[in-house]
KEKE-3310 file (N, C-alpha, C; in steps of 0.2 Angstrom, whole numbers, plus 5000, padded with zeros to 4 digits):
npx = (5004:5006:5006:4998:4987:4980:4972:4978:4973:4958:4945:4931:4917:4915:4925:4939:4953:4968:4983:4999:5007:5024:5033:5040:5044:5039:5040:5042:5054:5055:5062:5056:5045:5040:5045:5034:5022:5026:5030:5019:5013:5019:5016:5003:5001:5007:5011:5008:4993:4981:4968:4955:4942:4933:4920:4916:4923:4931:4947:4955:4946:4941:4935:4934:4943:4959:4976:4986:5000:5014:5014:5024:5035:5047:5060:5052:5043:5033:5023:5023:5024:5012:5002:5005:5002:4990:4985:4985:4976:4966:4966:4962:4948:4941:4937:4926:4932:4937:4947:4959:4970:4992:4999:5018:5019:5007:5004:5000:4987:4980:4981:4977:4963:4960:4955:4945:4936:4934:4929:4918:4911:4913:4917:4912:4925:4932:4945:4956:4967:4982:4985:4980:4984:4984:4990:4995:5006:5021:5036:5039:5035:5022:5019:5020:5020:5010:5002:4992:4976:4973:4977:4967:4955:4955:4954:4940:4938:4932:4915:4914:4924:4930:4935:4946:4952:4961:4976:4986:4986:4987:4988:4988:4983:4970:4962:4965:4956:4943:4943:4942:4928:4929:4924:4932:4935:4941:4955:4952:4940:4935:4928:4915:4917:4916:4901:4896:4891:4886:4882:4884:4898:4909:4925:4939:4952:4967:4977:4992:4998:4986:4985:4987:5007:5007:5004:5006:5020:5029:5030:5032:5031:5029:5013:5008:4994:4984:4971:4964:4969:4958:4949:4950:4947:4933:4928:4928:4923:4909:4906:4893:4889:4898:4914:4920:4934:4948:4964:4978:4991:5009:5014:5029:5042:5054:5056:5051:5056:5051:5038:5027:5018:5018:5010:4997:4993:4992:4981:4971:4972:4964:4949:4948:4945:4934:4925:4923:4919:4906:4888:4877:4868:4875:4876:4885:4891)
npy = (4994:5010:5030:5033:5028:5038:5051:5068:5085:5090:5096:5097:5101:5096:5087:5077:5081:5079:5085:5089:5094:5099:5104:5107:5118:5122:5115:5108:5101:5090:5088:5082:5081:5085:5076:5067:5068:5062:5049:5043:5042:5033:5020:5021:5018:5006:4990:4977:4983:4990:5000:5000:5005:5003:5004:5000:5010:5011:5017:5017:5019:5028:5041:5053:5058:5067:5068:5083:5082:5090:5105:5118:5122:5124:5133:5143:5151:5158:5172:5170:5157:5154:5164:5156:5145:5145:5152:5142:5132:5139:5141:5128:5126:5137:5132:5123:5111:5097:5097:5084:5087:5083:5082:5085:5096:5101:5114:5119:5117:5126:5139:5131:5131:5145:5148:5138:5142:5156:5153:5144:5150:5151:5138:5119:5111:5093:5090:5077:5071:5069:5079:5096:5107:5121:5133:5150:5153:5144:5140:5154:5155:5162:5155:5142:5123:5120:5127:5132:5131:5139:5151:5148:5148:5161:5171:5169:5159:5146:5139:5130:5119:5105:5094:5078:5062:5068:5069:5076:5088:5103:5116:5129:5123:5121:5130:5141:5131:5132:5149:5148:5141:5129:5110:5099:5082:5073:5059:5048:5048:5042:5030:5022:5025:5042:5049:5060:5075:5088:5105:5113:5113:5102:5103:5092:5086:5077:5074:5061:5056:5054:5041:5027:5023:5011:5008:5017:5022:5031:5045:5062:5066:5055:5049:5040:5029:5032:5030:5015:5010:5005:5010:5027:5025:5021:5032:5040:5034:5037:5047:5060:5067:5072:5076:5092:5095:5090:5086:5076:5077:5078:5065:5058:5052:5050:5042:5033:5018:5006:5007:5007:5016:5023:5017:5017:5029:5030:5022:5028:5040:5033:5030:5043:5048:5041:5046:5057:5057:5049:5054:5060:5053:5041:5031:5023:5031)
npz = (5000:4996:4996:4987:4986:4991:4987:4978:4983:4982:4974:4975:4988:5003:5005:5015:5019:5022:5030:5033:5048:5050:5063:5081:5089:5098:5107:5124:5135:5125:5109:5092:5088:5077:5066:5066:5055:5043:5046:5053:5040:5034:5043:5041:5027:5027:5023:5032:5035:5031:5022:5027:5039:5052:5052:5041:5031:5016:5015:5004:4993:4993:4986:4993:5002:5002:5002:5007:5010:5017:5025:5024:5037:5041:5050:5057:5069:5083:5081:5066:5062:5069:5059:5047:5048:5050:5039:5029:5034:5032:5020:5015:5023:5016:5004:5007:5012:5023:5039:5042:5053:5054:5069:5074:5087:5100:5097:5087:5084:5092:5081:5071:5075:5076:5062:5061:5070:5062:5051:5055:5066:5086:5093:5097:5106:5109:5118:5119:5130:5141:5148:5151:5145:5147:5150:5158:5151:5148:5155:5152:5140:5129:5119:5122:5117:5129:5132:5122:5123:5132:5125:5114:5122:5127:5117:5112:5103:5104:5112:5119:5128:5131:5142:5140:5147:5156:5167:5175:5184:5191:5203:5199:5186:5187:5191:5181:5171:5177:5178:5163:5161:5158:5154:5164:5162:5170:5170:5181:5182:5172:5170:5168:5152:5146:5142:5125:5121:5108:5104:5095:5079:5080:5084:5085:5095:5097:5108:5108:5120:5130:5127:5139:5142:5139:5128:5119:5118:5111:5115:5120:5133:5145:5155:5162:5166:5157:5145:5135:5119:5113:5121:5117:5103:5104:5109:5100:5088:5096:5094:5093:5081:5063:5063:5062:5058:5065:5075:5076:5088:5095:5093:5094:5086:5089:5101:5099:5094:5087:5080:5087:5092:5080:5073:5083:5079:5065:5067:5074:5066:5054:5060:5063:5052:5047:5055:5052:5039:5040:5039:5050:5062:5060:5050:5037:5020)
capx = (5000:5007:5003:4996:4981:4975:4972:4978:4969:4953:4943:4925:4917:4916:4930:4941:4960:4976:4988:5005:5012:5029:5034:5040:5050:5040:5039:5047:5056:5061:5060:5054:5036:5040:5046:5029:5019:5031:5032:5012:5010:5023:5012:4995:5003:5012:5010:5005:4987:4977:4965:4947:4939:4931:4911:4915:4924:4939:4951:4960:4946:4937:4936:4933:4949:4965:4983:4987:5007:5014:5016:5032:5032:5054:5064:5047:5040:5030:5019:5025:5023:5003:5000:5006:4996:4979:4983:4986:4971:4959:4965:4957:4940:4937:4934:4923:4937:4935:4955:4963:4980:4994:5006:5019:5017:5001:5005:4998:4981:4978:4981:4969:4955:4955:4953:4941:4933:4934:4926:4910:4911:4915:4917:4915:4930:4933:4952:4959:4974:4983:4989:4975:4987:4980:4996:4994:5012:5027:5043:5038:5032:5014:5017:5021:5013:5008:4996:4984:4969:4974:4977:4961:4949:4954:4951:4934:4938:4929:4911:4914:4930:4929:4946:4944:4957:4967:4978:4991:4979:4991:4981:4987:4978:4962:4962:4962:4949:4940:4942:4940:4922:4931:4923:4938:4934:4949:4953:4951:4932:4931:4925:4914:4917:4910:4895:4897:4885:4887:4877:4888:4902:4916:4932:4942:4963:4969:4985:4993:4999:4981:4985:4994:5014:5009:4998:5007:5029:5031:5026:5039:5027:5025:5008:5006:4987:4979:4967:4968:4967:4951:4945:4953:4944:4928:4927:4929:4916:4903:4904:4886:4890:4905:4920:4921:4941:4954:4971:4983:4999:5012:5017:5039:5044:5062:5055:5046:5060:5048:5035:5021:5013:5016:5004:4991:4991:4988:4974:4966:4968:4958:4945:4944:4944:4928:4918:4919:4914:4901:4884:4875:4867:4880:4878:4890:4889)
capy = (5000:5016:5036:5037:5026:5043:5057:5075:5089:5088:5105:5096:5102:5089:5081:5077:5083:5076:5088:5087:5100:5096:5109:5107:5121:5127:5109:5108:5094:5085:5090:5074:5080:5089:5071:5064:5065:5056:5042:5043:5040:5027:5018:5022:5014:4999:4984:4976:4984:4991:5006:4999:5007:4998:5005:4998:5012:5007:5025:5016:5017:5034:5048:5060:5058:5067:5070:5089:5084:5092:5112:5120:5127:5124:5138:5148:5153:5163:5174:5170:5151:5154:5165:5152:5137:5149:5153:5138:5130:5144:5140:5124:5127:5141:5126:5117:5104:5097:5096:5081:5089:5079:5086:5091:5096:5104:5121:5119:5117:5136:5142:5131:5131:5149:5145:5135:5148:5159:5149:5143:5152:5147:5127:5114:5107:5089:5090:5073:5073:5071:5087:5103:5113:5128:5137:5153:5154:5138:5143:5160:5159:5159:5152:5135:5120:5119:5133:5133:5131:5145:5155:5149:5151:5168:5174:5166:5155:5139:5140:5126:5114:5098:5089:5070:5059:5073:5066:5081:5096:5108:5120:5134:5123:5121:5139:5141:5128:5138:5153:5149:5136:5121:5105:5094:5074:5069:5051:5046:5046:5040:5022:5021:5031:5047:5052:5066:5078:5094:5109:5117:5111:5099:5101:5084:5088:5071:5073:5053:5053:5052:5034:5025:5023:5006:5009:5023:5025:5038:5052:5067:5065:5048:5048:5032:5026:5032:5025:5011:5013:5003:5015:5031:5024:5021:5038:5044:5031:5036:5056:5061:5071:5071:5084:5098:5094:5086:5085:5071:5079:5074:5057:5058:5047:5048:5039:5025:5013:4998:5009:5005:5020:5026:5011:5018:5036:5027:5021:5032:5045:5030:5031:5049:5051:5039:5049:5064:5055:5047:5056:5064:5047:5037:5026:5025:5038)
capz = (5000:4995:5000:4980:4986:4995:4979:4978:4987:4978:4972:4977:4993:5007:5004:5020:5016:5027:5028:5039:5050:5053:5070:5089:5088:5105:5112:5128:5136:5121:5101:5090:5083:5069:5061:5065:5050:5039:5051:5054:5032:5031:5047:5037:5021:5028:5020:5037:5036:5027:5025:5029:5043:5058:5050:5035:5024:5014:5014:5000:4990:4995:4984:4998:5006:4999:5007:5003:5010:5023:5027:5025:5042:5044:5053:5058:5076:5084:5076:5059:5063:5070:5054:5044:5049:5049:5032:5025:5037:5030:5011:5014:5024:5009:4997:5009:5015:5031:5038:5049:5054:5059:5071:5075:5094:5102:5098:5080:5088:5092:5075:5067:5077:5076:5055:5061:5071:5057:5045:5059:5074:5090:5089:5102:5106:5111:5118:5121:5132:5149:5149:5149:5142:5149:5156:5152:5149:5152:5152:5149:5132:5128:5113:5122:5117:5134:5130:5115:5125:5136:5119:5111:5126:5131:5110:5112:5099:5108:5115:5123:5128:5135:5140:5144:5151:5160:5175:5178:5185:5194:5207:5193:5178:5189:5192:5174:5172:5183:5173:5157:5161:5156:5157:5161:5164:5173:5169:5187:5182:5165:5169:5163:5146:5147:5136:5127:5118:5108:5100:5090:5075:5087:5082:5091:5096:5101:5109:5107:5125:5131:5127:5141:5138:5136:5121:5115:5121:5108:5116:5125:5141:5147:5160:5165:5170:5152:5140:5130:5112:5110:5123:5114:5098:5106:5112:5093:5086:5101:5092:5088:5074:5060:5068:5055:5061:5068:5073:5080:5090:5099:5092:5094:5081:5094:5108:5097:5088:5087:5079:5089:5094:5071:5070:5084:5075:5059:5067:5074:5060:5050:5062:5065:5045:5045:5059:5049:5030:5043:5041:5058:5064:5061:5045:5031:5016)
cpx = (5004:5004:4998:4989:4977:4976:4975:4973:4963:4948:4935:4923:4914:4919:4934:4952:4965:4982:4994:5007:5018:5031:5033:5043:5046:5036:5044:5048:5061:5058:5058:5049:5037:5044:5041:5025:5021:5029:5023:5011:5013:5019:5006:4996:5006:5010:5007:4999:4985:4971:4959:4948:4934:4921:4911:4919:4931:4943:4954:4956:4941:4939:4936:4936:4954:4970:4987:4998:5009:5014:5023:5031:5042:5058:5058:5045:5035:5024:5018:5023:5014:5002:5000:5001:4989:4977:4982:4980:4964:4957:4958:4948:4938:4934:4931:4926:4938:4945:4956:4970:4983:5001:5013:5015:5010:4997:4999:4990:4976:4977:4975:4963:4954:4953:4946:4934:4930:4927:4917:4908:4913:4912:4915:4919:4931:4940:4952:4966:4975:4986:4982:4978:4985:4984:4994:5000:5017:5032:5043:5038:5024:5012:5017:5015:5009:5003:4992:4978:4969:4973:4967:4954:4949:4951:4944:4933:4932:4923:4911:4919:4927:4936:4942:4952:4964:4970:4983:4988:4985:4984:4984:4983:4973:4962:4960:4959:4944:4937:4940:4934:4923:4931:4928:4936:4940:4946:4952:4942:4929:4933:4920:4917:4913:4906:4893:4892:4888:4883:4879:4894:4907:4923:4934:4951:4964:4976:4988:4997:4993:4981:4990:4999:5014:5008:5003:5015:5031:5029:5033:5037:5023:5021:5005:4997:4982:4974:4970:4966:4961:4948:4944:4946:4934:4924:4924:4921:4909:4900:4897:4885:4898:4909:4920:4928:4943:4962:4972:4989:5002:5016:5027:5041:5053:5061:5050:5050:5058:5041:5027:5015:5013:5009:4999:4989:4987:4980:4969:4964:4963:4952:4939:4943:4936:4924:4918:4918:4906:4894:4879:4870:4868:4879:4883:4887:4889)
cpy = (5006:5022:5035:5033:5032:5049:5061:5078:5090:5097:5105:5098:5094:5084:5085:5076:5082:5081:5086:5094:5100:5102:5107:5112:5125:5122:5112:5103:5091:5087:5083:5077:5082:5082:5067:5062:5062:5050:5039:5040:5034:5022:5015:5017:5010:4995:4979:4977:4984:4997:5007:5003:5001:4998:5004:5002:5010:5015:5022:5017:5023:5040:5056:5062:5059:5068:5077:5087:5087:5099:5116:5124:5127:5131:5143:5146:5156:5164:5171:5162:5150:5158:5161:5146:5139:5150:5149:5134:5134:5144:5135:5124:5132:5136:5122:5114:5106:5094:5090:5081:5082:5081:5083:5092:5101:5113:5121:5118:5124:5138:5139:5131:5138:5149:5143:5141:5152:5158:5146:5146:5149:5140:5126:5111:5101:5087:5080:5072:5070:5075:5091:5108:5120:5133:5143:5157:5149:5141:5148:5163:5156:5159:5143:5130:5117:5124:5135:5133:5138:5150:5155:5151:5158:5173:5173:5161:5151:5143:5136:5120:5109:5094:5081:5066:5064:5069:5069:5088:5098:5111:5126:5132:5120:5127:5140:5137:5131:5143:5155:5145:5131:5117:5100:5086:5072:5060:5046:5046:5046:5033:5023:5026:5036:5049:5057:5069:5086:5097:5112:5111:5110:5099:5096:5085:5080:5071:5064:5052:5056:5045:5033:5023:5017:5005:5013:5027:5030:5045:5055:5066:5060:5050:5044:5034:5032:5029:5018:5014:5013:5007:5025:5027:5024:5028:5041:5042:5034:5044:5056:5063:5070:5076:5087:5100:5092:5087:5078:5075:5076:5067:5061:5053:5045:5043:5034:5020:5007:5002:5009:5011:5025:5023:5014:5023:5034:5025:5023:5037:5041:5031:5037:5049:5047:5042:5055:5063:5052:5051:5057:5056:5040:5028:5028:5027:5031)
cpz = (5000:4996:4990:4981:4989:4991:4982:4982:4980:4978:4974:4984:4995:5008:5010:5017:5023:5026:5036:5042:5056:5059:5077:5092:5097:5108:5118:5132:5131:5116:5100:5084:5077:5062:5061:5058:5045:5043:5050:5046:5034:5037:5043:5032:5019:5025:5022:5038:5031:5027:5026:5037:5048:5053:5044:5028:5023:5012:5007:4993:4989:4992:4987:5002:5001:5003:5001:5005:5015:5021:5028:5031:5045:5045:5057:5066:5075:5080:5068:5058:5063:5061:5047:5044:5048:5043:5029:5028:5033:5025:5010:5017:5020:5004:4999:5012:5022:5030:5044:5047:5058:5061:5070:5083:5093:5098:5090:5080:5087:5085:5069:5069:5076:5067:5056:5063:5067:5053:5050:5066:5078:5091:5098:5101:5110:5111:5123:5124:5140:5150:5147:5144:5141:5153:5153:5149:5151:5149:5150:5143:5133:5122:5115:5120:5122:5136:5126:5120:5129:5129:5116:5116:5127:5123:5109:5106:5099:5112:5120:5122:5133:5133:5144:5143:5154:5166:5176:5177:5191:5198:5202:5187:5180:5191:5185:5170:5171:5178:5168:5158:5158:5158:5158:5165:5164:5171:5173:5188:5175:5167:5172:5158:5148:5140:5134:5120:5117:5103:5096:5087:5081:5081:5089:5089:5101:5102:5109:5115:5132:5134:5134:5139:5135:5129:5115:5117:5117:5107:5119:5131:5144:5156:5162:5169:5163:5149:5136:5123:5109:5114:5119:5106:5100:5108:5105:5089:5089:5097:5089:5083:5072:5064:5061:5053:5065:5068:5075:5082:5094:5099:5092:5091:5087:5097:5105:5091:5085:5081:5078:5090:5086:5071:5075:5083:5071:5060:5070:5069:5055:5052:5064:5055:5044:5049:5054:5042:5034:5044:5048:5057:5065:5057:5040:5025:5010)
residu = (UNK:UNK:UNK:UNK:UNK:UNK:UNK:UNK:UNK:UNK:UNK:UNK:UNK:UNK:UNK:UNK:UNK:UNK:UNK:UNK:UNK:UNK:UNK:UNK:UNK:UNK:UNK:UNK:UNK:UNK:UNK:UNK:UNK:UNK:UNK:UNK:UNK:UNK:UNK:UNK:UNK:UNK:UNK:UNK:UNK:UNK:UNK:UNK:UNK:UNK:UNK:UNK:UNK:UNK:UNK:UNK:UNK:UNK:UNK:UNK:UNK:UNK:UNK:UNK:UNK:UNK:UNK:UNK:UNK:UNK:UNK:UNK:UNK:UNK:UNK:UNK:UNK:UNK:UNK:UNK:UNK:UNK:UNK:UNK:UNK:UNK:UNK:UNK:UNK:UNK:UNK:UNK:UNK:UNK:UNK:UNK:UNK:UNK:UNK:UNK:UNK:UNK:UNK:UNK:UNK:UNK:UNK:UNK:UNK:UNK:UNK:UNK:UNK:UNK:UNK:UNK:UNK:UNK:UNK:UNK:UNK:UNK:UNK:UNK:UNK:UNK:UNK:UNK:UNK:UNK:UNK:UNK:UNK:UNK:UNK:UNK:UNK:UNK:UNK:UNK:UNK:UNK:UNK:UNK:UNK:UNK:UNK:UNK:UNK:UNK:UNK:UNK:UNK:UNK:UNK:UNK:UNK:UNK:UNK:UNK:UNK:UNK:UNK:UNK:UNK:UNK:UNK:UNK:UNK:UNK:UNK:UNK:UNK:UNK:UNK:UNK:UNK:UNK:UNK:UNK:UNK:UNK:UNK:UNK:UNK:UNK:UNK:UNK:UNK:UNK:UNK:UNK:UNK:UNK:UNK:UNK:UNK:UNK:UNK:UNK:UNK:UNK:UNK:UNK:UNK:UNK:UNK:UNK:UNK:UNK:UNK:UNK:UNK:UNK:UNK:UNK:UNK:UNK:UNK:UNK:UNK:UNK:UNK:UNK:UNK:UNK:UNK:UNK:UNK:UNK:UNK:UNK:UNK:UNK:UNK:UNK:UNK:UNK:UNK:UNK:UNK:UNK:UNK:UNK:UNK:UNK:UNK:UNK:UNK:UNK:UNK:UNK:UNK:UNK:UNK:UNK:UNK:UNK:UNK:UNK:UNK:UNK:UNK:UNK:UNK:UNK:UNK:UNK:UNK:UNK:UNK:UNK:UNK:UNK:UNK:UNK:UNK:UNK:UNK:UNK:UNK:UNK:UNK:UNK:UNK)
# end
């Protein structure tokens, strides 16, 4: 299976376009993410799998799915970095195209959603993570990727955040919790799964160490007492409406030489690409 099973960026609206956004340039801890999407195709396109979906659809054979490629985003920061992402994010919801980004660290989050914003108003957001990432500044930048939610709540991007599987809450990021009306479902009270419902266009940020390390070793911030993947997928399936976007961030191709947690990317981004070809009830198109 090769990347050429998945077309060009296509000009038809409601098509679901995969773009890469290689950058960890304001990770902290460890660099790594900015070689993710590479690793995450070659994963997707392995020879080992395959590109059906759990509900039936087969990506290998779906006209509604293109890969735009990655984003030249090398040597850039800051502002010039955010303006970046937003443009090239807001090229594609002009033509309709619904986007699943693949990071590249957190940071790359902020910038599209405000696109998305843009383009539908304030979103509901389903952030998957153990991490809130609601500093409102680490390390004394607030561009960290330890900070897009902080970023995006306070521009009013988001009507509504919902974090689920959190289990490193500071008394400074329940404070901004707090602040900003953020439902956060600590993973200490998802068992059962929680049930989740929204009124507005969900944008879904799934950070990949959500998973626990067993699931998932190539993260920068191993959190022991995670999800499992089947759980992490079940979450995605249970969405009652398609997401209008997505990312995946965080995968550290460094900290994964067996290329186990490429392969739970992969499959998650097949899953999140068939909830948003999946029509509002939840049959296949």
């Amino acid at each position: 299976m090769t990347p050429d099973k998945i077309g060009k960026p296509l000009s038809r609206p409601g098509c679901i376009t995969m773009a890469g956004y290689p950058t960890d340039v304001h990770s902290s801890f460890l660099r790594g993410a900015a070689l993710a999407p590479a690793r995450i195709r070659e994963a997707l396109f392995c020879g080992s799998a395959n590109l059906c979906c759990e509900n039936g659809f087969d990506l290998g054979a779906e006209t509604r799915l293109s890969d735009r490629g990655d984003v030249a985003l090398a040597e850039l920061s800051g502002q010039k970095l955010f303006d970046v992402i937003r443009l090239e994010t807001a090229a594609l919801l002009q033509e309709d195209h619904r986007l699943l980004a693949l990071g590249g660290d957190h940071f790359i989050t902020w910038p599209i959603v405000a696109a998305h914003a843009d383009r539908f108003g304030p979103l509901d957001i389903l952030h998957l993570d153990a991490h809130s990432d609601l500093y409102d500044d680490f390390e004394g930048s607030r561009w960290s990727h330890a900070s897009p939610f902080a970023r995006i709540m306070e521009a009013g991007l988001a009507a509504r955040l919902v974090q689920v599987g959190i289990r490193t809450q500071t008394p400074r990021l329940r404070e901004q919790a707090l602040r900003f009306g953020v439902e956060v479902i600590e993973m200490k009270d998802c068992t059962p799964l929680p049930s989740l419902a929204f009124d507005r266009p969900v944008y879904l940020s799934l950070d990949l160490d959500v998973l626990d390390p067993a699931f998932a070793p190539g993260v920068s911030h191993h959190e022991p007492g995670g999800f499992t993947t089947r759980e992490v997928l079940s979450l995605i399936q249970s969405l009652p409406a398609p997401p209008v976007g997505a990312d995946i961030v965080e995968y550290n191709p460094v900290r994964d030489p067996a290329g186990i947690t490429a392969m739970a990317a992969a499959k998650l981004a097949k899953e999140i690409a068939a909830a948003m070809l999946t029509p509002r009830g939840g049959r296949t198109a």
